[in-house]
NUMI-418693 format. One line per 8 residues: number of its first residue (from 1); for each residue x, y, z of C-alpha. Coordinates in steps of 0.25 Angstrom, whole numbers, plus 5000, padded with zeros to 4 digits. Layout:
residues N
NUM) X:Y:Z; ... .
END
This chain:
residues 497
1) 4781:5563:4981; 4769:5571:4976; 4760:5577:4984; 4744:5574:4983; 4737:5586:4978; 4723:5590:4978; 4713:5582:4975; 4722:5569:4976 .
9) 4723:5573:4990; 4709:5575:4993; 4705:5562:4989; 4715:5556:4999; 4711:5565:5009; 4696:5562:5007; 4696:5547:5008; 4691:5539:5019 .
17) 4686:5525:5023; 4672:5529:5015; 4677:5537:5004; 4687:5530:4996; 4693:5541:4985; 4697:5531:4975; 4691:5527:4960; 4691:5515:4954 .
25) 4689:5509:4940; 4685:5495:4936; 4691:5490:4923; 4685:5479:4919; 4694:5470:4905; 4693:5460:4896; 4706:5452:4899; 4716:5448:4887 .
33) 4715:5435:4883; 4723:5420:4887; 4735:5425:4878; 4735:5440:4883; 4733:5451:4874; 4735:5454:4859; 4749:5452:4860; 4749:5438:4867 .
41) 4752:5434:4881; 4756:5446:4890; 4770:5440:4895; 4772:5434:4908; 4759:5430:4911; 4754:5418:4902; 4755:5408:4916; 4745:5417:4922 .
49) 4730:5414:4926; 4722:5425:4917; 4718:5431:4929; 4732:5431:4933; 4736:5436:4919; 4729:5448:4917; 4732:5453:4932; 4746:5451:4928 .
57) 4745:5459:4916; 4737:5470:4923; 4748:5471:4936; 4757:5472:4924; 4752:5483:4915; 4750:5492:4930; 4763:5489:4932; 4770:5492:4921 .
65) 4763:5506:4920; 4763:5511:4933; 4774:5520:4931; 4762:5528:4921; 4751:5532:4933; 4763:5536:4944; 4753:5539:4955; 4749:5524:4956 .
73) 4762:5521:4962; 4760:5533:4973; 4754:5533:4987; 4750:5543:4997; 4760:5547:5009; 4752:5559:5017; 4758:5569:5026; 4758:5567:5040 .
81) 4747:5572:5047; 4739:5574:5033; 4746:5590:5033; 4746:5590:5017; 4740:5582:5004; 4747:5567:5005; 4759:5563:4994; 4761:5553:4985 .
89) 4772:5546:4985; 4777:5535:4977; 4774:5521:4984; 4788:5513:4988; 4779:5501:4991; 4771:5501:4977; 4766:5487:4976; 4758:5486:4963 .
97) 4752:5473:4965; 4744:5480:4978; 4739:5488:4970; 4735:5479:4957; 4727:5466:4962; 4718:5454:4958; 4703:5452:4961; 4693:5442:4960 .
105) 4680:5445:4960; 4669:5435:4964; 4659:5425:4957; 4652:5428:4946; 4663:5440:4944; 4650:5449:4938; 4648:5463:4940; 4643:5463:4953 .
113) 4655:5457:4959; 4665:5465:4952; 4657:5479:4956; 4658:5474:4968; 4672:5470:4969; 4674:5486:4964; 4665:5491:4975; 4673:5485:4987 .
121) 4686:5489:4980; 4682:5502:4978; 4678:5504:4993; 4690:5501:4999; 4700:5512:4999; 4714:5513:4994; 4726:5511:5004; 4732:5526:5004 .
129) 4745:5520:5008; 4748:5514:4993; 4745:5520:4978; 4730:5522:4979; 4725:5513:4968; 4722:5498:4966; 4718:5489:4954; 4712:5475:4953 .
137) 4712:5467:4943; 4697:5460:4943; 4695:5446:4940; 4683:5436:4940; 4674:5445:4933; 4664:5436:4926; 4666:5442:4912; 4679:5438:4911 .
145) 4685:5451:4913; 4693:5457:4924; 4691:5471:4930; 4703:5479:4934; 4698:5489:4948; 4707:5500:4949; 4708:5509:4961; 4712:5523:4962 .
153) 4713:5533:4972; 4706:5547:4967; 4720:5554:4973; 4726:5547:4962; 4718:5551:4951; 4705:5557:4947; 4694:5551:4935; 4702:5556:4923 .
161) 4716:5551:4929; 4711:5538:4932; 4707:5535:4918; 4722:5540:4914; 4728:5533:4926; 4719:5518:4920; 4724:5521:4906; 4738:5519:4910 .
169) 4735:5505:4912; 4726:5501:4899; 4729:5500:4886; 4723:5504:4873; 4723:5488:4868; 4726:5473:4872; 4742:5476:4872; 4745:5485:4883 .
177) 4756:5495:4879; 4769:5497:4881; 4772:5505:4893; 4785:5512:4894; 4791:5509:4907; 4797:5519:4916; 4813:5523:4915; 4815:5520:4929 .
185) 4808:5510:4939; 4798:5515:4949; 4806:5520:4962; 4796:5527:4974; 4801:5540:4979; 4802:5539:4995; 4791:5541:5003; 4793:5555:5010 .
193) 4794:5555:5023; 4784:5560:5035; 4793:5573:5037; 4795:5575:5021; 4779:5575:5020; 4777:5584:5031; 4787:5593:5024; 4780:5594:5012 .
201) 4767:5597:5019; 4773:5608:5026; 4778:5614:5014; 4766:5612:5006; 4756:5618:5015; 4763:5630:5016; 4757:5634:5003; 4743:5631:5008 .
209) 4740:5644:5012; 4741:5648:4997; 4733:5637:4992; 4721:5637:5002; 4720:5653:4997; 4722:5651:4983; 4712:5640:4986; 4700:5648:4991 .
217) 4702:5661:4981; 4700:5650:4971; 4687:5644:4979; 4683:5659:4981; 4684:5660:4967; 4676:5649:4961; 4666:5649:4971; 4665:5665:4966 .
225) 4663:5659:4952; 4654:5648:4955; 4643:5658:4962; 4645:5667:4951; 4644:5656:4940; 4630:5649:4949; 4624:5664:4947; 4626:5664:4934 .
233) 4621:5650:4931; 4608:5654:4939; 4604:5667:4936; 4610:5668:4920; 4610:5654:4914; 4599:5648:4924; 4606:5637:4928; 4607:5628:4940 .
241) 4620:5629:4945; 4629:5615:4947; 4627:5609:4961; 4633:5614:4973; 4640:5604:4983; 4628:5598:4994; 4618:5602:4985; 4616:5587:4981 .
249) 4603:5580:4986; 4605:5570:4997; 4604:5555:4992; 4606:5543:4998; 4618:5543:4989; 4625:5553:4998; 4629:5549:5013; 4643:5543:5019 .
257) 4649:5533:5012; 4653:5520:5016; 4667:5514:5012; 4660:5503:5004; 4655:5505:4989; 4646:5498:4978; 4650:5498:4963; 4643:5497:4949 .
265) 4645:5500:4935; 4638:5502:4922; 4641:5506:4908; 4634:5514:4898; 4637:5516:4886; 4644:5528:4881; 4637:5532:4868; 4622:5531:4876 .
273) 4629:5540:4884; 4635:5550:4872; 4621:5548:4865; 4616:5554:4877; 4624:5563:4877; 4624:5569:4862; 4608:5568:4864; 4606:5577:4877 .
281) 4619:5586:4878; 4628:5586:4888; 4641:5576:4891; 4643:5562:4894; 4646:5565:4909; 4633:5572:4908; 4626:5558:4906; 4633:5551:4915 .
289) 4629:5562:4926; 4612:5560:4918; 4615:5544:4920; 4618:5545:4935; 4609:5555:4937; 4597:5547:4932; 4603:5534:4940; 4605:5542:4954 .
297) 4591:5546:4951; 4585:5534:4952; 4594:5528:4961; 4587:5540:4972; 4573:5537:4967; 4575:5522:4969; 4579:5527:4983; 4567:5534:4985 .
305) 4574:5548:4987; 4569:5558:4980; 4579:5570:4980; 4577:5586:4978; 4587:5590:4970; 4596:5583:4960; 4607:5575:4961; 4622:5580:4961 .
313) 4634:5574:4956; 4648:5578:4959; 4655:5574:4944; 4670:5575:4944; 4677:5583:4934; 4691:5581:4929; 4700:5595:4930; 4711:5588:4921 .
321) 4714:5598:4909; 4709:5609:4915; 4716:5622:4914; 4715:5624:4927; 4720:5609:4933; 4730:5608:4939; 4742:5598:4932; 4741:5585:4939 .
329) 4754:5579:4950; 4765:5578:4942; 4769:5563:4938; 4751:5559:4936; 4740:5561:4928; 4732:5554:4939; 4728:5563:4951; 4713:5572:4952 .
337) 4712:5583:4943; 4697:5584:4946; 4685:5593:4949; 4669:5590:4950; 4657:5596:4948; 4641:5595:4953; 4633:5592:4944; 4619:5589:4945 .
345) 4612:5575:4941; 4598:5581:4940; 4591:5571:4946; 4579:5577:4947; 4576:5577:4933; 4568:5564:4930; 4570:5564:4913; 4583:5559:4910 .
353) 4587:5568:4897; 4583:5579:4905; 4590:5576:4917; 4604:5575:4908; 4601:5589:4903; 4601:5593:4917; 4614:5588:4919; 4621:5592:4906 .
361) 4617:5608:4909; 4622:5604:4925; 4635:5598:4921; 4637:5610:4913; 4635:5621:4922; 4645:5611:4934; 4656:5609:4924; 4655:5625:4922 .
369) 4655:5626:4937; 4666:5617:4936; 4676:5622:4928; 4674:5638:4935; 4682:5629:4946; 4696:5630:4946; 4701:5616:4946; 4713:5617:4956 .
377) 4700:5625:4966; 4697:5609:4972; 4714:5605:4971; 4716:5617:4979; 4707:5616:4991; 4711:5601:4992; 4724:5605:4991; 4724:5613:5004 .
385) 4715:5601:5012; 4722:5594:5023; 4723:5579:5022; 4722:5576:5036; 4709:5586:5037; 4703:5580:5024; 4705:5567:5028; 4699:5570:5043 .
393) 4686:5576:5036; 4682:5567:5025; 4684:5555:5037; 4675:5562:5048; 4665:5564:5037; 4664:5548:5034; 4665:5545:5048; 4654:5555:5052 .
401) 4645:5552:5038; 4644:5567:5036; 4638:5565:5022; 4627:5557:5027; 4623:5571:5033; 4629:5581:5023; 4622:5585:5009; 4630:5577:4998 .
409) 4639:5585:4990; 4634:5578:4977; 4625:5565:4975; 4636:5557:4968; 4648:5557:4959; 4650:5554:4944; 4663:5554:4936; 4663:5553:4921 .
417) 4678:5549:4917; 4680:5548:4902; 4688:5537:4898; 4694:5528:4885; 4684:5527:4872; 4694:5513:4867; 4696:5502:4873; 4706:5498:4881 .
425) 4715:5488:4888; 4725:5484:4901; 4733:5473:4902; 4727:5467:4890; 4712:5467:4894; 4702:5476:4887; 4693:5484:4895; 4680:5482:4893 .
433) 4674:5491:4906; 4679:5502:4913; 4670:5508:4928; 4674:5519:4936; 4672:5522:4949; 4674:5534:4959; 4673:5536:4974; 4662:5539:4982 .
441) 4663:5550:4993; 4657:5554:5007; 4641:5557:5005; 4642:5553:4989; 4639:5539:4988; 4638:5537:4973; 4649:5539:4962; 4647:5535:4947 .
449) 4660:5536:4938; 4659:5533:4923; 4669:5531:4913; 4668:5529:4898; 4677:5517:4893; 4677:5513:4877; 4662:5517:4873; 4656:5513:4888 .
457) 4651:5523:4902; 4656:5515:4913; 4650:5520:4926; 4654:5515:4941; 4646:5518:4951; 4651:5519:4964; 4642:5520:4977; 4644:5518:4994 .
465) 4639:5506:4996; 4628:5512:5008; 4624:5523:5001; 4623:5517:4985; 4623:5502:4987; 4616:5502:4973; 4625:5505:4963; 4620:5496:4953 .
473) 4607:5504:4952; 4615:5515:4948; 4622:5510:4937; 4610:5504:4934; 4602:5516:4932; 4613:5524:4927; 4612:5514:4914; 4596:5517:4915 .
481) 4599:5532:4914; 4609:5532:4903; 4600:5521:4897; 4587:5533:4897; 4597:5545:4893; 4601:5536:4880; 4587:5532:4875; 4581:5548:4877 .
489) 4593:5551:4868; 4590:5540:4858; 4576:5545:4858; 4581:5559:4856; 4590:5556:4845; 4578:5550:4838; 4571:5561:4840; 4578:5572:4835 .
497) 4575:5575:4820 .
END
């Protein structure tokens, strides 16, 4: 038994029938060949369809490698009446062939019907009362390949510990490697009982008091440093400070979200986007924010909205290897080690170049705001939340579509993981395409997450079905405004002496 800490437990707290706190990612591989992979024939499945075969040979490799991502065989038991943070326990009724499964998608098997095979996937929660993840193998795609969906909750992992939890199961070429298998077969610790649970609750929230105080002279604290730090950035170096929460524009991005998603992807390639980058300043996350900036911006004009003030993002920012971080659970590497930061889009700057320099001195001055917050301030306050209480909240404002009055926190979200420069491989087939896609929340419509696979951006944008049915003109425009980034610095690398 470990008990859900933090972060984790928020993200189970918070979920709802609208606001699903899972991410995905899509896979899309290259299948081996009729005689299996370098090596021959993988044994035991040469009767098999091909379909059939590379299913097998995916169930497979999950299996024999489960032992190496143990929160996957883990599900939630909560405490009676919601008095303290839920458990994990590990599942006596672990059935692995629930949680890998077989799809088909419908003729032709193109794009379109494969994004939107991932949308309804992805709009449909996770049943809380097993090990929160899924994955599905994709057939019928029209190119020949298959695509691999794989489902997580966030309580089970955050950006960067979701790329590590992935590389478990791939390989760095065509012959998986040899895995060594655990010294003693998998056996579940019993469930804890009702009473046990209400036991532990009671013991643990005797030390509450002490948290929630040594909670709020942190808070006191960095709110102290952030006014001072805001003064200083105003009145000595004359600049902006980073947005505040509800300072965001309204859009019609931002409103209550429906339980139902749209889905599309694009790619880009990742030396336009270095080229950009060594032309102009600043960091690749700071062309991504320029690209999505300039796509958002056209998306609102399109719509005929003309806004006062720029657009806000809130970008995720991973705490792992921070002095300051907590360790993870003992027993994962998975888990949320996370914070974020406001940043402004600058979407009232109309030239591109310009605009990206906007965002490079802004995404300075937040990651500086940043990093004067102690990472554990965010793990401790949602450490003293109630679940019952958290749950209750987050329900009544869906059902009440609060956020359809409220100011938005931010306009949307945007995550930049980095991932694998190489190639690589699972169950024989090469990948060849790797999208990512994050959750929506209540009043935020829109998410954009990008990874960067072997030489290539991979951006999935995700949007509520009502409020952003047209996620293929974002993508699309996203691609416009990398495409305009990349020729001004083509043209300024020819014209420098």
């Amino acid at each position: 038994m470990e008990r859900v800490s933090g972060l984790d437990a928020a993200f189970l707290a918070l979920e709802t029938s609208t606001m699903h706190m899972h991410i995905a990612a899509v896979m899309v591989f290259e299948p081996p060949g009729p005689d299996g992979d370098a090596n021959g024939e993988v044994p035991g499945d040469g009767g098999l369809a091909p379909a059939a075969r590379q299913f097998e040979r995916l169930r497979r490799v999950v299996e024999e490698r489960m032992h190496l991502v143990p929160p996957l065989r883990r599900r939630v038991v909560r405490v009676p009446f919601g008095l303290h943070h839920p458990v994990w326990v590990e599942d006596p009724d672990f059935d692995l062939d629930y949680h890998v499964r077989r799809a088909h998608l419908p003729a032709p098997g193109g794009p379109g019907e494969l994004t939107a095979f991932v949308a309804d996937l992805v709009g449909r929660p996770l049943d809380q009362a097993r090990p929160l993840w899924e994955m599905h193998l994709v057939e019928g795609l029209d190119s020949g390949h298959v695509a691999v969906v794989v489902k997580l909750h966030h309580a089970i992992i955050d950006g960067a510990s979701g790329a590590e939890v992935l590389a478990a199961f791939l390989d760095v070429g065509p012959v998986p490697r040899s895995v060594v298998a655990p010294s003693r077969p998998w056996r579940p610790e019993p469930v804890p009982s009702e009473a046990e649970l209400l036991a532990w609750a009671a013991s643990a929230m005797t030390r509450q008091p002490e948290r929630a105080l040594a909670a709020v002279r942190r808070t006191v604290g960095a709110v102290r440093g952030l006014a001072e730090r805001n003064r200083r950035l105003r009145e000595e170096e004359e600049l902006r400070p980073p947005p505040a929460p509800f300072s965001a524009p309204r859009t019609s991005l931002n409103g209550a979200i429906s339980p139902h998603r749209r889905f599309a992807v694009v790619e880009v390639s990742l030396e336009d986007v270095r080229t950009v980058k060594e032309a102009f300043g600043g960091t690749v996350n700071d062309v991504v924010l320029a690209a999505v900036s300039g796509a958002l911006d056209r998306l609102v004009r399109e719509r005929g909205e003309h806004l006062g003030h720029p657009m806000v993002a809130m970008v995720p920012i991973s705490a792992r290897g921070r002095a300051d971080a907590d360790p993870p659970s003992e027993g994962t590497a998975a888990g949320n080690r996370v914070s974020a930061m406001l940043v402004s889009l600058a979407t009232s700057v109309s030239d591109p170049v310009e605009r990206l320099r906007a965002i490079v001195e802004g995404t300075r001055v937040a990651k500086d705001q940043a990093h004067l917050l102690p990472e554990d301030l965010f793990q401790g306050w949602a450490q003293l939340a109630f679940p019952a209480l958290s749950s209750r909240v987050a329900r009544l404002s869906g059902n009440l579509r609060l956020f359809d009055h409220l100011p938005p926190l931010f306009n949307v979200v945007v995550s930049n993981i980095p991932g694998p420069e190489m190639p690589l491989w699972c169950a024989g087939g090469r990948l060849v395409a790797l999208y990512p896609i994050g959750p929506i929340v209540e009043g935020v419509g829109l998410n954009v997450t990008v990874v960067s696979y072997h030489r290539t951006m991979y951006f999935g944008v995700l949007g509520c079905r009502e409020l952003v049915p047209e996620v293929e003109r974002i993508t699309g425009h996203i691609a416009d405004a990398v495409g305009e980034l990349v020729k001004a610095a083509t043209q300024d690398r020819r014209n420098r002496p």
